[in-house]
MILUMKE-644704 format. One record per residue (C-alpha): x, y, z; residue number from 1; residue in one letter. Coordinates in steps of 0.05 Angstrom, whole numbers, plus 5000, padded with zeros to 4 digits. Layout:
REM MILUMKE-644704
X,Y,Z,NUM,a
...
***
This chain:
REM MILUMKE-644704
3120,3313,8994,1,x
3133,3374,8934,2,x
3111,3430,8985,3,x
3129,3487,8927,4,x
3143,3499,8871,5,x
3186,3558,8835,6,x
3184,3568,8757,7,x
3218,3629,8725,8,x
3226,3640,8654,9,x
3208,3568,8632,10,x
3163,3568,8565,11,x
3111,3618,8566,12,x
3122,3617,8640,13,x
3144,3691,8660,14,x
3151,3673,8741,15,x
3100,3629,8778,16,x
3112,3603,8852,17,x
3052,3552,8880,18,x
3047,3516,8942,19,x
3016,3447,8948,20,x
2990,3411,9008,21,x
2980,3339,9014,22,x
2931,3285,8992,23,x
2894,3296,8922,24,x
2921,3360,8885,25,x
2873,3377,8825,26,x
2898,3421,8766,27,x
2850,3449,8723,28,x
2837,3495,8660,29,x
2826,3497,8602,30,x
2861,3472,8542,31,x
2928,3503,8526,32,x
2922,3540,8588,33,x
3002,3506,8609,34,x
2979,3459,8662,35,x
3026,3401,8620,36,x
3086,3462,8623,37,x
3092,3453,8698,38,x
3105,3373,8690,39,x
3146,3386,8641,40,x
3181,3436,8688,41,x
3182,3379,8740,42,x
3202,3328,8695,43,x
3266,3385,8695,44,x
3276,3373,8767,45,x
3281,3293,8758,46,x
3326,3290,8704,47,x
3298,3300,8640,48,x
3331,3329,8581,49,x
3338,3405,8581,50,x
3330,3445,8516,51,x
3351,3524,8501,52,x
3279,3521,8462,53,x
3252,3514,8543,54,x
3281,3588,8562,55,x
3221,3640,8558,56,x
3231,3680,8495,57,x
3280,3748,8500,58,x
3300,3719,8570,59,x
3367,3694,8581,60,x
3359,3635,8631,61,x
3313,3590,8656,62,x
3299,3560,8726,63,x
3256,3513,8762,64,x
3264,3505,8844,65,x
3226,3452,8886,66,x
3229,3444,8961,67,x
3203,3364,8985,68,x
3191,3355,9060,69,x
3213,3285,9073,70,x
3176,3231,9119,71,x
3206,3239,9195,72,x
3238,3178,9206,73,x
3251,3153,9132,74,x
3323,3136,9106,75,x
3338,3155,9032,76,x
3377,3105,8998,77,x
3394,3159,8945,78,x
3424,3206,9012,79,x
3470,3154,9029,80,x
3489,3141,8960,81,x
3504,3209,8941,82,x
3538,3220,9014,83,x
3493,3267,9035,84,x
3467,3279,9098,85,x
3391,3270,9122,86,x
3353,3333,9126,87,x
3289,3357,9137,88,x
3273,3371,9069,89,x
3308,3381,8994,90,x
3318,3441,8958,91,x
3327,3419,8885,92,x
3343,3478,8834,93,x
3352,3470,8748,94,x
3388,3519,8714,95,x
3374,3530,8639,96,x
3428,3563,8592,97,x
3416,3590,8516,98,x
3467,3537,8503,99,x
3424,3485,8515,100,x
3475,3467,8577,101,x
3441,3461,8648,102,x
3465,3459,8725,103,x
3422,3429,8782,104,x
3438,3441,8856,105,x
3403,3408,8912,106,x
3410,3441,8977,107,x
3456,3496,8939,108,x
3512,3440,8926,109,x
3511,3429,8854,110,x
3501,3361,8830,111,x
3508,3321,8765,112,x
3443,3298,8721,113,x
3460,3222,8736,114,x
3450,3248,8811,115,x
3389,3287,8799,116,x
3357,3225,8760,117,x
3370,3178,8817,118,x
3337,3229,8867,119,x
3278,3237,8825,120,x
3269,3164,8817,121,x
3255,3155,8894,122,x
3221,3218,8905,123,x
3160,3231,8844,124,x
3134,3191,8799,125,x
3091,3219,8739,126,x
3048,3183,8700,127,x
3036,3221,8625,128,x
2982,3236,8585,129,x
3015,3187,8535,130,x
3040,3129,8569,131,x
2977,3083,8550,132,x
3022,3074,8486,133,x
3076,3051,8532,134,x
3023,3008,8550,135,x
2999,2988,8486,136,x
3073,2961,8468,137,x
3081,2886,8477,138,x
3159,2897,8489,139,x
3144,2935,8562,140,x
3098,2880,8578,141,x
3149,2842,8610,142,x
3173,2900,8654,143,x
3114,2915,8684,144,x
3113,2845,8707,145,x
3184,2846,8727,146,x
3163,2905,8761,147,x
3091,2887,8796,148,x
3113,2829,8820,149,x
3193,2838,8856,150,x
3226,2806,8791,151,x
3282,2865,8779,152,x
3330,2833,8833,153,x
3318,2764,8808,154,x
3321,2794,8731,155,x
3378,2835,8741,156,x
3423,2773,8772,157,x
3405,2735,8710,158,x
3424,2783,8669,159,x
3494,2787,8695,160,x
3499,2710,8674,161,x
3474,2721,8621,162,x
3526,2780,8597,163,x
3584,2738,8614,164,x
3556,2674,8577,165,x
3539,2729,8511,166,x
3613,2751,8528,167,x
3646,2679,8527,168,x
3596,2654,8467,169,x
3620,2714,8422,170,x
3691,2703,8444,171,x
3687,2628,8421,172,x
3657,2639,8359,173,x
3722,2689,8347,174,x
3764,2641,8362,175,x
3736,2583,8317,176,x
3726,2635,8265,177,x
3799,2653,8276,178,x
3817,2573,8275,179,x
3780,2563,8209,180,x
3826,2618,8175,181,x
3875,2596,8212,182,x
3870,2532,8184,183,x
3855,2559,8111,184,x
3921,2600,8127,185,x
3966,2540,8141,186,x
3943,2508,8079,187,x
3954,2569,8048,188,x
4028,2580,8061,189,x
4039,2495,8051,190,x
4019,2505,7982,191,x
4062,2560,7969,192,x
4124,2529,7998,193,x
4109,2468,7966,194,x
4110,2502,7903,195,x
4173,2544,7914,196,x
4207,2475,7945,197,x
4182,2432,7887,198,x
4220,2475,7835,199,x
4285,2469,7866,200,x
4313,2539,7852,201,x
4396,2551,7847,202,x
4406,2620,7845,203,x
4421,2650,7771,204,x
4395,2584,7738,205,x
4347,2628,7699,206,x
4406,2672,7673,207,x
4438,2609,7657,208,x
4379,2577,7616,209,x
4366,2636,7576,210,x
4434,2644,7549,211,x
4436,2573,7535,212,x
4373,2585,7505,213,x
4390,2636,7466,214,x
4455,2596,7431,215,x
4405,2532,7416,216,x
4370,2584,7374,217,x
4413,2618,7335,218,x
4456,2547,7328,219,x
4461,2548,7254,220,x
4484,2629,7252,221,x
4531,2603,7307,222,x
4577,2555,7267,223,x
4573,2586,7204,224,x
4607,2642,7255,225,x
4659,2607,7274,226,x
4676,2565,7217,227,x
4683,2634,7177,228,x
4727,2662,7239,229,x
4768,2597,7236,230,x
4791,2592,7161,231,x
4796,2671,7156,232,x
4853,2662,7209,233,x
4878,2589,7206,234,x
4853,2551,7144,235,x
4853,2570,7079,236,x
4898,2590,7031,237,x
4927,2659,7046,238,x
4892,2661,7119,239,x
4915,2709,7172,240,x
4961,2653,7204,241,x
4994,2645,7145,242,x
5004,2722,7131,243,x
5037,2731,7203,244,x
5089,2680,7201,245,x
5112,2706,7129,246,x
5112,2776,7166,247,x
5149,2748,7224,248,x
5205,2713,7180,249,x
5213,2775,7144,250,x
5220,2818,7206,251,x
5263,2770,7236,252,x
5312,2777,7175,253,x
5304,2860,7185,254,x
5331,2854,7265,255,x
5392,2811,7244,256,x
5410,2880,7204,257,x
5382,2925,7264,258,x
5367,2912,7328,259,x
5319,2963,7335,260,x
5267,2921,7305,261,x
5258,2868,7360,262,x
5207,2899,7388,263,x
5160,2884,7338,264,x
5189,2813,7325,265,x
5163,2808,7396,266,x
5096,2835,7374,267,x
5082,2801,7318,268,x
5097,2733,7345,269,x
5047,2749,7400,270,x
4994,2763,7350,271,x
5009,2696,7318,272,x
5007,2656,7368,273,x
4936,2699,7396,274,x
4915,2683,7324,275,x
4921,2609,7325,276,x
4896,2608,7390,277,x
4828,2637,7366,278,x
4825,2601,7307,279,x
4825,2537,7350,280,x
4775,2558,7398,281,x
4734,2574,7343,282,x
4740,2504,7316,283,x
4722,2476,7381,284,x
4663,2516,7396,285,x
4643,2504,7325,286,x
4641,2430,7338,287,x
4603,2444,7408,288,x
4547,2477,7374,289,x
4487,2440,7342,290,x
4414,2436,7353,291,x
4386,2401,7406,292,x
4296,2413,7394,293,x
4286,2373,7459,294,x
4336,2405,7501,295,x
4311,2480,7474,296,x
4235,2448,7502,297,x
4268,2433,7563,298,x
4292,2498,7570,299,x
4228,2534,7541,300,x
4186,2503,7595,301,x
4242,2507,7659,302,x
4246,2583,7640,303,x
4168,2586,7640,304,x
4166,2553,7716,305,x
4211,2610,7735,306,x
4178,2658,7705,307,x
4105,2642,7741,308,x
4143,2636,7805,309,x
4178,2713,7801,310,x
4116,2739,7782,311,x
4089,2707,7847,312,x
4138,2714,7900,313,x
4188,2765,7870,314,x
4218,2793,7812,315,x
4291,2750,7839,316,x
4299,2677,7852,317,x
4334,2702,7905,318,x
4271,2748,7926,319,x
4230,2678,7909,320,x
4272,2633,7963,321,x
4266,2688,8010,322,x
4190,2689,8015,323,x
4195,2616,8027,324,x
4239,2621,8076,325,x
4192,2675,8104,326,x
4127,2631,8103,327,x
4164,2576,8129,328,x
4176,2614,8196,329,x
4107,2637,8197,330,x
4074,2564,8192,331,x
4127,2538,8252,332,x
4101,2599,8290,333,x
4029,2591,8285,334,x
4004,2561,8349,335,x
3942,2517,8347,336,x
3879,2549,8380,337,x
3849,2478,8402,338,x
3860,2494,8481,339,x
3835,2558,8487,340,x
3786,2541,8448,341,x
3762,2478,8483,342,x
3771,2535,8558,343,x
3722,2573,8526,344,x
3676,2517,8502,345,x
3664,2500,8575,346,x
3654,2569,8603,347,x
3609,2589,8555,348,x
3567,2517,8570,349,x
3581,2532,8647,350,x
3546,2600,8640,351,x
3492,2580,8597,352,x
3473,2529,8648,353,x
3472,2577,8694,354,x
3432,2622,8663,355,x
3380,2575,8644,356,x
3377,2561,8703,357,x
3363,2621,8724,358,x
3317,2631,8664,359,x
3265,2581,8686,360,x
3262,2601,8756,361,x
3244,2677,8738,362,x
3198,2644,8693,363,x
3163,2614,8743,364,x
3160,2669,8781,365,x
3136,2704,8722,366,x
3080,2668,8716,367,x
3058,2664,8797,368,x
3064,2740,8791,369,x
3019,2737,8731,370,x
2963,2710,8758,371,x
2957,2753,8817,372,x
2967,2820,8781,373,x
2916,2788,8725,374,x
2875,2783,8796,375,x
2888,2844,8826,376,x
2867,2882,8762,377,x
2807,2847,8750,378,x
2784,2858,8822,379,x
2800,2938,8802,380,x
2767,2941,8732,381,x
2702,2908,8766,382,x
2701,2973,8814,383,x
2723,3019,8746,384,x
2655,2989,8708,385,x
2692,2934,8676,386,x
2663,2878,8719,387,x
2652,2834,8648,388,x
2716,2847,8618,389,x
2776,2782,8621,390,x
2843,2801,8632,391,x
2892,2753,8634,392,x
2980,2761,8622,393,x
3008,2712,8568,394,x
3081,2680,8590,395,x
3101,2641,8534,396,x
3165,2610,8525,397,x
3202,2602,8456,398,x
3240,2542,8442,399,x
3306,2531,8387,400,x
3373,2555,8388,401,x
3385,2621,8415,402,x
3422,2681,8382,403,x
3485,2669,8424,404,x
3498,2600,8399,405,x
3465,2555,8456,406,x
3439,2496,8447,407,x
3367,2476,8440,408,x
3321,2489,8485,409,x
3290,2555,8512,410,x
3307,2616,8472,411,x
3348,2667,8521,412,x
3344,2742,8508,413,x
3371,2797,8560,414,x
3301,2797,8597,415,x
3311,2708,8607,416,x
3272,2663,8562,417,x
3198,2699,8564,418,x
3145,2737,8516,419,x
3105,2775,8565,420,x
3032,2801,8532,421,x
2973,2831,8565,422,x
2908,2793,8537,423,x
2833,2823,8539,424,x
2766,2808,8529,425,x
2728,2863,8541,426,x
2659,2831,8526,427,x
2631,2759,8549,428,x
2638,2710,8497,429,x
2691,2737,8470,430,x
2760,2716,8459,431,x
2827,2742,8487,432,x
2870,2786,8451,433,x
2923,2830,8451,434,x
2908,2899,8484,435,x
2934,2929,8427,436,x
2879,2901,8381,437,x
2818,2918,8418,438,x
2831,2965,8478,439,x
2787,3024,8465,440,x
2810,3087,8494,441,x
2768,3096,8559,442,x
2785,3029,8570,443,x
2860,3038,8569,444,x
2848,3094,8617,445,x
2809,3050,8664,446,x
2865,2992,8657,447,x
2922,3037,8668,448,x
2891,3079,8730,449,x
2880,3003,8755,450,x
2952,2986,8748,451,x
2965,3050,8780,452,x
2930,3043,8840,453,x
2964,2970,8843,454,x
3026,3000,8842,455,x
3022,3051,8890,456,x
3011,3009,8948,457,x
3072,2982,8939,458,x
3109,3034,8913,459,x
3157,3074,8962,460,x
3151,3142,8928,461,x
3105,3186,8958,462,x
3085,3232,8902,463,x
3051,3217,8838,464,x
3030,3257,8792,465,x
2975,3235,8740,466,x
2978,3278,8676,467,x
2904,3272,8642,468,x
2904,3207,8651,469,x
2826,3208,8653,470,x
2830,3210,8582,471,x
2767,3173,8535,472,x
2720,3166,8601,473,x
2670,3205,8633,474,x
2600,3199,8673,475,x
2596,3157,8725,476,x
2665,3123,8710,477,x
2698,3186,8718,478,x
2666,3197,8784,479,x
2691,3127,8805,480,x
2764,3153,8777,481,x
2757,3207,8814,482,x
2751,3160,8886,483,x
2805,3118,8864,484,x
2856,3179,8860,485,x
2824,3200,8928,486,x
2847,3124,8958,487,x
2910,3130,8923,488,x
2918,3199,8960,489,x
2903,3175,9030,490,x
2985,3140,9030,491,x
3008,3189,8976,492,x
3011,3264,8954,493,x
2978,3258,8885,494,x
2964,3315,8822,495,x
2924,3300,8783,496,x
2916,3340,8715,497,x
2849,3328,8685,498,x
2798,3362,8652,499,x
2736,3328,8682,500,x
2694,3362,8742,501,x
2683,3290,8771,502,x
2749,3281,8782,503,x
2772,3354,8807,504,x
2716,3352,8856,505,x
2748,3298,8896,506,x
2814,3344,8906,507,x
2846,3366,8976,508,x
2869,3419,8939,509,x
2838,3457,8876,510,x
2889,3502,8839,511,x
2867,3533,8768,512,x
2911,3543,8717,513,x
2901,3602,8661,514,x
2945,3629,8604,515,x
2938,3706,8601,516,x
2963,3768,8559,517,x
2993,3834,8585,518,x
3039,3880,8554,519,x
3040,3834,8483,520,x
3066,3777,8526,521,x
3027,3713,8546,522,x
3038,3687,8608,523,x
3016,3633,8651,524,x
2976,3638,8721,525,x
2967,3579,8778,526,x
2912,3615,8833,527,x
2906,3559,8890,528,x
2827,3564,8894,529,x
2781,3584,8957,530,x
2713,3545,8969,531,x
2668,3592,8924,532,x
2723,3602,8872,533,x
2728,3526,8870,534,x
2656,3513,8865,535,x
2661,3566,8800,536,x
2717,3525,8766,537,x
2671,3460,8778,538,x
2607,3493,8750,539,x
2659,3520,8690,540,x
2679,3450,8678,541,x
2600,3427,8672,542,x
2565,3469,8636,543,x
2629,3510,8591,544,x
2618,3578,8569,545,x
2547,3598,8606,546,x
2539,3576,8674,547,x
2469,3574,8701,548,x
2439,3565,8776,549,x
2432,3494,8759,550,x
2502,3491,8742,551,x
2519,3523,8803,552,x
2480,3475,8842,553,x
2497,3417,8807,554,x
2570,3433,8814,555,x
2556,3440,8895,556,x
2520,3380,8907,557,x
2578,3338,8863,558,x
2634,3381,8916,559,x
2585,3364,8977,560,x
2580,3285,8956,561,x
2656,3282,8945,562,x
2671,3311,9014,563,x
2615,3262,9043,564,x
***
């Protein structure tokens, strides 16, 4: 039970410390008086996020304390979890910082949010001003099932299969991804050492060809050349041949006379015989050359296969029967895929099985848990003035292949293999439709305070705190709102925010909540109220501005009926 509550510099909050009994807890006030402020300060104390725009202007910290009594004889699963020993109650502390940083201590030890959040979750449970568009979402449908009826357990073990069959799908579909390439990769590097293998390359050939190239070309130029060179120093009449050996005679005739000119005897004979030399050669390459158009093709089209080849795998043939060599290693190292492939096949089907399994018995469950909440909640909305309204909770099943690659049959998501929707006919004759469509707002109101009080005999949290949750009703419904709170309080501490004197007259407790100005600063006031301040507040909330006798007196016959 939240026996107090301490809130210092929080919002237009200067410093306000309440107490709170148990049972039914009514807030009241008027609009914008900061009666939402405190839940958001509480909200603090279970978790939620902080902000630096939460710290009272000009101040430079924020804090909100809570003491909670616990139940004698109760064990806290969150206690053990956290290591901490039982106590007789909790002192939980939230420190705001301009950073937008926090701290939270319970029983002065600090703690970390993730701690704080799984306190709060057994301790207080607060149901918003806003959450009937929770409600109004088809999507949370399913977890308010899950949650009504005991399905988390059964949900949460499915979804562990169901993670590790997501897990081995996406991993196969890798892998046969991988094998396609894999495959388009091997055919890949075939066809490029085909190519390569097909040409058979001899290093230099292509220097070769072109210079042979090159003389089938110029053929004509070529043995004009060497005819010319050939009579100029063999030939004709006068050549250079002929000149040398006359020169040689002569000098030959000279060195007879003196010796001294041997040397160039010597020389000149070597020039000779260099001379004839060439001019034969020159003959013989003379005879060699002619042209050859379909051996210059041959060539032409053998250089061109090269060519495409260098410009592919390297500006060498040598670089060109390297990168075979290189792809040839790399298609005798590629291992095939097939068995892990074929491993993962059959885990994937193992854990699909599994989790279909699974599927279709929280899907049965789903739908035994349907019908009794759909029963429960009709039996409530015929007490909340709803007695002609249907209700009823859709579990529908889609059927085709599923996102993760299973085969056909039920569609699996993370939740199993069911569409959860609430369905309502609020007037005979009618048919059922989405609560979305057609829900008006007192009506929401009515159908969440029903799933409320539901809930709350089986939750285990004690507190609850119901944030104007009377919202779109009033009359006589809100008098029957106001003795369903009352139940609820008779097993649990409730709060109940709300703005309607049929409700607040039902309270244990009555505290008032007002915004005031002092000094140029606003600040907010909670007065816990006596009997005749009470019955003030009640006559306020009837009759607004200018309260008459007969509000008075109306206002103490609806506080003397509520205690009766």
């Amino acid at each position: 039970m939240l026996t107090d509550l301490n809130i210092k510099n929080f919002a237009i909050i200067d410093q306000v410390h309440t107490q709170f009994g148990p049972g039914l807890n009514a807030l009241t006030g008027e609009t914008g008086a900061g009666k939402s402020i405190l839940v958001d300060a509480i909200n603090l104390l279970l978790g939620s996020r902080a902000s630096s725009e939460m710290i009272r202007t000009g101040q430079e910290e924020a804090s909100v304390e809570a003491f909670i009594e616990l139940e004698a004889g109760k064990e806290l699963s969150f206690l053990k979890n956290l290591g901490l020993e039982k106590s007789e109650g909790l002192q939980i502390r939230r420190i705001l910082h301009p950073s937008g940083k926090s701290r939270a201590f319970l029983n002065g030890t600090a703690i970390t949010l993730h701690m704080l959040e799984e306190l709060g979750e057994e301790m207080i449970q607060i149901y918003g001003q806003h959450e009937h568009q929770h409600f109004l979402d088809p999507l949370r449908h399913i977890d308010i099932l899950d949650g009504s009826g005991g399905l988390l357990d059964l949900r949460n073990q499915f979804q562990e299969v169901f993670a590790r069959w997501t897990k081995a799908a996406s991993e196969l579909a890798d892998l046969i991804s991988r094998q396609k390439q894999r495959s388009e990769r091997m055919e890949f590097l075939a066809y490029q050492s085909g190519e390569i293998g097909r040409a058979h390359l001899k290093i230099g050939e292509d220097e070769e060809l072109a210079a042979e190239r090159s003389r089938l070309a110029h053929a004509e130029k070529l043995q004009s050349l060497a005819h010319f060179g050939a009579e100029v120093l063999y030939g004709e009449s006068g050549s250079v041949v002929e000149r040398l050996k006359a020169t040689l005679q002569r000098l030959k005739e000279g060195a007879r006379v003196d010796p001294g000119l041997s040397p160039l005897v010597a020389s000149v004979e070597s020039i000779l015989f260099q001379s004839e030399d060439v001019a034969s050669s020159l003959r013989s390459y003379g005879e060699k050359i002619f042209f050859d158009p379909k051996r210059l093709e041959t060539i032409e089209s053998r250089l061109d296969e090269l060519s495409k080849l260098k410009k592919k795998y390297g500006p060498t043939l040598t670089d060109v029967l390297a990168h075979k060599e290189k792809i040839d290693g790399e298609r005798k190292n590629l291992g095939s895929l097939e068995e892990r492939i074929s491993h993962l096949e059959k885990a994937a089907s193992e854990e699909h099985t599994r989790a279909l399994t699974i599927a279709r018995q929280l899907s049965l469950r789903r739908k035994e848990a349907a019908l009794e909440l759909a029963s429960k909640l009709g039996k409530e909305l015929s007490t909340l003035g709803m007695k002609k309204v249907r209700f009823q909770i859709q579990v529908v099943s889609e059927a085709g292949k599923d996102g993760a690659g299973g085969p056909e049959g039920p569609r699996l998501h993370e939740k199993g293999m069911d569409q959860v929707e609430f369905l309502l006919s609020p007037n005979p004759g009618e048919d059922l439709k989405p609560l979305a469509r057609i829900a008006s707002g007192g009506e929401l109101s009515r159908i969440m305070l029903a799933m409320k009080r539901i809930f709350a005999e089986e939750t285990l949290v004690k507190t609850l705190i119901f944030d104007e949750v009377d919202a779109g009703i009033g009359g006589g419904i809100a008098e029957i709102v106001g003795r369903k709170l009352k139940e609820i309080s008779r097993h649990h501490q409730v709060f109940c925010i709300t703005h309607l004197p049929q409700i607040a007259c039902f309270a244990d407790t009555h505290y008032k909540v007002t915004k005031k100005e002092s000094g140029g600063r606003t600040y907010v006031e909670v007065q816990r109220l006596s009997e005749e301040e009470r019955l003030e507040e009640v006559a306020r909330m009837l009759g607004g501005l200018k309260i008459t006798g007969k509000t008075i007196d109306h206002a103490r016959e609806m506080l003397r009926n509520a205690r009766q």
